[in-house]
C-alpha positions in Angstrom: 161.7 153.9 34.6 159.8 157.0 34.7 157.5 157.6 37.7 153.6 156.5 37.4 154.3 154.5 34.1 152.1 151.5 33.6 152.8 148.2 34.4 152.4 147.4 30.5 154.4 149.9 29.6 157.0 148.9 31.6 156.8 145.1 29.9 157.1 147.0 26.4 159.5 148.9 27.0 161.6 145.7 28.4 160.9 144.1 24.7 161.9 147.6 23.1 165.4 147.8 24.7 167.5 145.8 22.0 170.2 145.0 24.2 167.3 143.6 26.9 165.7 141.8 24.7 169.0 140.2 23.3 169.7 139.4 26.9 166.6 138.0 27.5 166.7 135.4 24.6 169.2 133.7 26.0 167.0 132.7 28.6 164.4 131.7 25.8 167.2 129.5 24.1 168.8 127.2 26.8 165.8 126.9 29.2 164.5 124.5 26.6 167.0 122.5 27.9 166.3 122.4 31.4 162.5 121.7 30.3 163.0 119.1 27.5 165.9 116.8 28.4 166.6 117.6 31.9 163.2 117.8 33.2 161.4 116.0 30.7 162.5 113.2 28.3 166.3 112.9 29.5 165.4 110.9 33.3 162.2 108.4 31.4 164.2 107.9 28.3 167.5 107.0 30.5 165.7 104.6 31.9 163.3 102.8 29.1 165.6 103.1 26.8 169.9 103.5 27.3 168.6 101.3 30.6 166.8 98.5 28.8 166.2 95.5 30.9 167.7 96.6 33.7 167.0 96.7 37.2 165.1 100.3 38.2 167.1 100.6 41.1 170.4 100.4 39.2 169.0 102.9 36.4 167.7 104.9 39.1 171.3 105.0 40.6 173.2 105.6 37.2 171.2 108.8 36.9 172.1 110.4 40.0 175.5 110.0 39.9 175.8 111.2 36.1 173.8 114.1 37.8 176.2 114.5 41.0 179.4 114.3 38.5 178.0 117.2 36.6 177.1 119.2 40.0 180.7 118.3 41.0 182.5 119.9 38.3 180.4 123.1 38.2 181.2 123.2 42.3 185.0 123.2 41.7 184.7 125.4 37.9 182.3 128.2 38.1 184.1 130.6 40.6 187.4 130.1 39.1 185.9 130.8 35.8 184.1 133.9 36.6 187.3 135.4 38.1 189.2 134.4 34.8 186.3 136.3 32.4 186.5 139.4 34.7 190.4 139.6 34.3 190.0 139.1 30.8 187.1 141.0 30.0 185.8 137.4 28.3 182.4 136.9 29.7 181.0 136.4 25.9 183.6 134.3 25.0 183.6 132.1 27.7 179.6 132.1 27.4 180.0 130.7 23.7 182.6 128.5 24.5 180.0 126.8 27.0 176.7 127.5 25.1 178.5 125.6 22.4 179.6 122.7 24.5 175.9 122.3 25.8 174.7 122.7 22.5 176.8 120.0 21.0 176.6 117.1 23.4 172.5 117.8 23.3 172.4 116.8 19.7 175.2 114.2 20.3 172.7 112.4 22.2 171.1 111.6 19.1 173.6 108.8 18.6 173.3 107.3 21.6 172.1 103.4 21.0 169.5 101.1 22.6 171.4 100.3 26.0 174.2 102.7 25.9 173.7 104.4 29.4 177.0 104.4 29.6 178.0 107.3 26.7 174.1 108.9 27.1 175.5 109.5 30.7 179.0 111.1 29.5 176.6 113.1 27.2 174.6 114.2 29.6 177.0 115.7 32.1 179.0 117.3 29.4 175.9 119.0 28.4 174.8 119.6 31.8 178.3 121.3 32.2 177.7 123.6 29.1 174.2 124.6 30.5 174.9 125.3 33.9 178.7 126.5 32.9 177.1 129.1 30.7 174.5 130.5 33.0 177.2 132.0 35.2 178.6 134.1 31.8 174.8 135.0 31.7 173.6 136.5 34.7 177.3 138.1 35.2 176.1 139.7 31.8 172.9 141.8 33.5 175.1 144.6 34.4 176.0 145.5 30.6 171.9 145.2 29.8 170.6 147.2 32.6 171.1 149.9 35.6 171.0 148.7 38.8 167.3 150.1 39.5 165.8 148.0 36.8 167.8 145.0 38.3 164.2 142.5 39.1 162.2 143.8 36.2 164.9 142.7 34.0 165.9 139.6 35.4 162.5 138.8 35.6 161.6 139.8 32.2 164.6 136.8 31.0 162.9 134.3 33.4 159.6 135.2 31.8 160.9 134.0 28.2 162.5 131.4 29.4 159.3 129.7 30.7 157.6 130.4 27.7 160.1 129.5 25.0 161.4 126.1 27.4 157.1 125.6 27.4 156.7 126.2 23.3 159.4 123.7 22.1 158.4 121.3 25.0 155.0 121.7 24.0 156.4 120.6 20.5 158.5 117.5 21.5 155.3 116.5 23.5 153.6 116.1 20.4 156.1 114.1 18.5 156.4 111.6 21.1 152.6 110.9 21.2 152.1 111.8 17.6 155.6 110.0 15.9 153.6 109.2 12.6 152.3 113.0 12.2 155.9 114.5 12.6 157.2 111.1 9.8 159.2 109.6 12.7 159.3 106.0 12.7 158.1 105.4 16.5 158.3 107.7 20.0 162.2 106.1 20.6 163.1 108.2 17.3 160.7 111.2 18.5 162.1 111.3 21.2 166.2 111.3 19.9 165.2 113.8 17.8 164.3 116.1 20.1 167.4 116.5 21.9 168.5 117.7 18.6 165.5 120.0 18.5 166.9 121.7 21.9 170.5 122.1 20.5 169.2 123.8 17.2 166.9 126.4 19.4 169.4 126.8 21.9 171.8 127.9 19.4 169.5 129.7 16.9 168.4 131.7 19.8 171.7 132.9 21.2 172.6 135.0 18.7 170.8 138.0 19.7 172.5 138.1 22.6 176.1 137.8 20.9 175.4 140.2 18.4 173.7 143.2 20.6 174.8 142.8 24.0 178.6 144.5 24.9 181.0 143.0 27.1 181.6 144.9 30.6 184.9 146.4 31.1 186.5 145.2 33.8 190.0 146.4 36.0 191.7 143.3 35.1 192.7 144.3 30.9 191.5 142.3 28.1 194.4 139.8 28.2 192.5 136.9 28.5 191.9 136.1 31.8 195.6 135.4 33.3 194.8 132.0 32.6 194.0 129.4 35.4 196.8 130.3 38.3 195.4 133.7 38.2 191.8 132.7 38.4 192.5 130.9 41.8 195.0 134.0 42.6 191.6 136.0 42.1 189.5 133.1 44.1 191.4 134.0 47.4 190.7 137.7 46.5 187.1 137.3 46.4 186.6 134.9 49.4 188.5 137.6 51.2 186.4 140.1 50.0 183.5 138.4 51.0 184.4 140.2 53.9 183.9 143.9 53.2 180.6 142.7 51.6 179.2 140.7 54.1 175.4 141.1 53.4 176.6 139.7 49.8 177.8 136.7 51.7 174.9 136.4 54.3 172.7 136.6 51.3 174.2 133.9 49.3 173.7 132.2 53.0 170.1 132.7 53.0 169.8 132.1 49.1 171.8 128.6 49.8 169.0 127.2 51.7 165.5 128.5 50.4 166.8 127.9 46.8 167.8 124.4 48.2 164.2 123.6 49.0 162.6 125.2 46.0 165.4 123.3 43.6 164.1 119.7 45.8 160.6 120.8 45.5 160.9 121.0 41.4 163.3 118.2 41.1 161.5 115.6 43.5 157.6 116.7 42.6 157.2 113.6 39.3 158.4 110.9 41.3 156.2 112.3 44.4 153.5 112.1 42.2 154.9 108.7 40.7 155.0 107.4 44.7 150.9 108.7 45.1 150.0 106.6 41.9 149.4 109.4 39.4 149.9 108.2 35.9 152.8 109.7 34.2 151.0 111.7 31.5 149.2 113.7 33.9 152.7 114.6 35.5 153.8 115.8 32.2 150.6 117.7 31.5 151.3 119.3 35.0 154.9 120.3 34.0 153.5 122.1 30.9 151.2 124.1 33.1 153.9 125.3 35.3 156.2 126.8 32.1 152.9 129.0 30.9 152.1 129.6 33.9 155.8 130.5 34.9 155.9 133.2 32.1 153.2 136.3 33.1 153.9 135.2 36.9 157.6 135.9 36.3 156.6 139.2 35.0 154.6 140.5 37.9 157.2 138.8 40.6 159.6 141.6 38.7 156.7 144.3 38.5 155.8 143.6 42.5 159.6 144.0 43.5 160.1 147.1 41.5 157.6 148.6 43.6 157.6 146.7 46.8 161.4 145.9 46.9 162.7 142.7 46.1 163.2 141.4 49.7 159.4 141.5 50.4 158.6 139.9 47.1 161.2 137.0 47.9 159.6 136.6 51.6 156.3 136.0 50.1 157.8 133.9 47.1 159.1 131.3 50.0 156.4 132.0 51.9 154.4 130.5 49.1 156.7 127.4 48.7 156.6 126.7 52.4 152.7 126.3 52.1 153.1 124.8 49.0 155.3 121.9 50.5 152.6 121.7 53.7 150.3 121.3 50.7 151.3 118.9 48.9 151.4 116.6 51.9 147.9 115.7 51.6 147.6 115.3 47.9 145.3 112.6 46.9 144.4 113.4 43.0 145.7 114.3 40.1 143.5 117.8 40.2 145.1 118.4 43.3 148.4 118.2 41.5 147.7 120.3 38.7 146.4 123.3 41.6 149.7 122.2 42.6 151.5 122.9 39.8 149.8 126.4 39.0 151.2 127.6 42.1 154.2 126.1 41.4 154.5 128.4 38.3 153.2 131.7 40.1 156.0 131.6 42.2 159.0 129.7 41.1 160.4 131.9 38.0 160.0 134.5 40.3 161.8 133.8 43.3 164.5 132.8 41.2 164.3 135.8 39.0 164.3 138.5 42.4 167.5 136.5 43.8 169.6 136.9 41.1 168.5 140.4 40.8 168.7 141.3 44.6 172.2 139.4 44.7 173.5 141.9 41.5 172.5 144.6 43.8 175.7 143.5 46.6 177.8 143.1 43.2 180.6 145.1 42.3 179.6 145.6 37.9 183.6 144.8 37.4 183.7 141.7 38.8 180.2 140.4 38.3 181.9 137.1 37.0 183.2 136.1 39.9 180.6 136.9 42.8 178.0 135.5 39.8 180.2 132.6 39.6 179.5 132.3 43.4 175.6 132.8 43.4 175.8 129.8 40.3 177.9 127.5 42.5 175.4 128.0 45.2 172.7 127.8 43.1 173.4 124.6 41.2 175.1 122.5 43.5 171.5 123.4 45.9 169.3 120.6 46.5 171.5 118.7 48.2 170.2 118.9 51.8 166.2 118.7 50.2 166.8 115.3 48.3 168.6 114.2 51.7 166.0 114.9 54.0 163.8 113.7 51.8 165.1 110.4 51.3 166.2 110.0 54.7 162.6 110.6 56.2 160.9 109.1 54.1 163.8 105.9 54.7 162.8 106.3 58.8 159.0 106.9 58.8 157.6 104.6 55.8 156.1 107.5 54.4 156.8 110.0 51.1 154.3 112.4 52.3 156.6 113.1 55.5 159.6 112.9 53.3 158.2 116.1 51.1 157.1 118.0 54.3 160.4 117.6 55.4 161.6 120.7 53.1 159.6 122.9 55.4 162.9 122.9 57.1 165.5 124.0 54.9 162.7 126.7 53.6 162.4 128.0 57.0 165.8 128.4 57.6 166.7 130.3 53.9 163.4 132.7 55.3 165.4 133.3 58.5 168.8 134.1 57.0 167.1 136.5 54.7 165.5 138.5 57.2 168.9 139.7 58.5 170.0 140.7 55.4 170.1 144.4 54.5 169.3 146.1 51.3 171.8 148.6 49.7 171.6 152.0 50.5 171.8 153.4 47.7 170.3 151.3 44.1 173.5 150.1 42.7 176.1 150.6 45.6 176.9 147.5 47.1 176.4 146.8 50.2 178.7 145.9 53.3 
């Protein structure tokens, strides 16, 4: 980045670089399925329609643990799956092999019938398993795309698309549901199918870039393929050992552990906090939408800000934001409210998500980006465990949601402690110990 360039002419020449902009599409392709079916259609359909007739509780219950299995697996799979991609130089290959799983079981749901919970749940994880599978592949990919000093501005430049491409085709689905006869579908039950299938075409159109233009890092472990399965635990053990000559890498994936716990509870648990206040559900979804638009400058500048500020001080403010944000939304009384909400939501959260995985590739060794990244994904995924908890429990004890959202103050505060003792490298690109 040369010195005194503009900001815009730093965003275009992020969109000139062919192999940053291949990268970047990736993020444009799958985030349509975090938006549409996991954040969107996927919960409200599961429950109207594979649930018919049945009680909300049990419904309620049935998603959770489809959502739990799916968490599970990525626990136990993603670091032994990085480490097998590094030996085997096989970070594209194992990212098709899980973009195509995702992208399969999203337009399988399609055939799911009236009442069948049971395989729309199978379904679901196995394309939750292909999304979140894949993601590890992805970031491990940055350090083919980029040098270490442009680190935030690209990883914030992928968020960036990713909020507006997951916004775009949402935007879409949005308007075949409310619109069916527009769009010749028969009634919002059929919009609604066919979008999942929507999501699998973009996601898969929109990987190619990415295949076709981006190389595959060389790593010390050969091209023979990984090893195979003994070896990626053989490598496990290697890396939790060497956890200890990089132990700000490991204090940082501490510290990123528990703010990007509360941030994860924060966007999973806002709809049914608004559900519990008595907003209608349209409004919630017209909230959602703002936050992807919003999400897409704002993860531009969050990369922009850290480039010149450092990426620790733009993730302080970042959680800094989400803490006041939480305090916040414990007095919420209208639906305005919630939308100021949701801007704010959207200035912040591509961004502190963006700067973590960039700060974290900064501790990274490049030849084995697969398995620390397979780490910071574990971490990352399985988060929003001790949020939901807290949530539920206080809210269980005291009678009250409002409490049970100001209880993520908590795990926020403690992610913003952790941070502060970690230490930036030295030196852009040389890990730090």
């Amino acid at each position: 980045m040369a010195d005194g360039e503009s900001a815009w002419g730093r965003v275009r020449r992020l969109f000139q670089d062919r192999r940053v902009f291949a990268w970047g599409l990736y993020d444009w392709a799958n985030s349509v399925f975090a938006t549409t079916v996991i954040a969107g259609f996927f919960p409200i359909f599961f429950k109207e329609y594979w649930n018919s007739g049945v009680d909300a509780v049990v419904s309620t219950a049935r998603l959770g643990y489809a959502n739990s299995i799916a968490s599970a697996i990525l626990l136990i799979a993603a670091p032994i799956l990085g480490t097998m991609a590094d030996q085997g130089n096989a970070r594209k290959r194992f990212l098709g092999a899980f973009t195509a799983l995702g992208v399969a079981m999203s337009a399988a749901l399609w055939f799911a019938p009236e009442g069948g919970w049971a395989l729309a749940s199978v379904l679901y994880v196995l394309a939750a398993v292909g999304f979140s599978g894949a993601i590890v592949f992805y970031d491990a990919l940055i350090v083919a795309v980029s040098p270490a000093r442009r680190y935030d501005e690209v990883s914030a430049f992928g968020f960036s698309l990713g909020y507006i491409g997951g916004g775009v085709l949402f935007g879409v689905n949005v308007a075949m549901t409310l619109w069916p006869a527009s769009f010749g579908l028969a009634g919002q039950a059929e919009a609604v199918r066919l979008s999942f299938v929507t999501v699998a075409l973009w996601w898969l159109v929109f990987s190619i870039p990415l295949f076709r233009a981006v190389p595959e890092p060389r790593s010390a472990g050969g091209a023979g393929g990984g090893g195979g399965l003994l070896a990626g635990f053989r490598v496990l053990g290697r890396t939790l050992r060497n956890y200890r000559a990089h132990r700000m890498a490991g204090l940082f994936l501490l510290a990123y552990f528990f703010y990007i716990d509360g941030v994860h509870t924060i966007i999973r648990m806002a709809v049914d906090y608004g559900l519990s206040l008595g907003f209608p559900s349209e409004s919630l979804i017209v909230a959602l939408l703002i936050t992807q638009f919003v999400g897409f400058p704002a993860a531009l500048g969050f990369g922009l800000a850290a480039a010149r500020f450092g990426p620790k001080p733009a993730l302080y403010f970042g959680v800094a934001v989400y803490v006041g944000l939480t305090v916040y939304a414990f007095f919420l009384s209208s639906v305005v409210e919630f939308y100021v909400l949701a801007v704010v939501v959207g200035l912040v959260q591509g961004g502190v998500q963006a700067i973590s995985r960039s700060m974290y590739a900064r501790f990274v060794p490049p030849e084995k980006s697969g398995e620390f990244f397979g780490f910071f994904n574990m971490l990352g995924r399985f988060a929003a465990v001790i949020g939901p908890a807290l949530v539920g429990i206080t809210g269980t004890v005291t009678g009250s949601s409002r409490l049970g959202i100001l209880s993520v103050v908590l795990v926020l505060l403690i992610g913003m402690v952790l941070l502060g003792l970690v230490r930036e490298p030295q030196a852009a690109g040389a890990p730090a110990s």
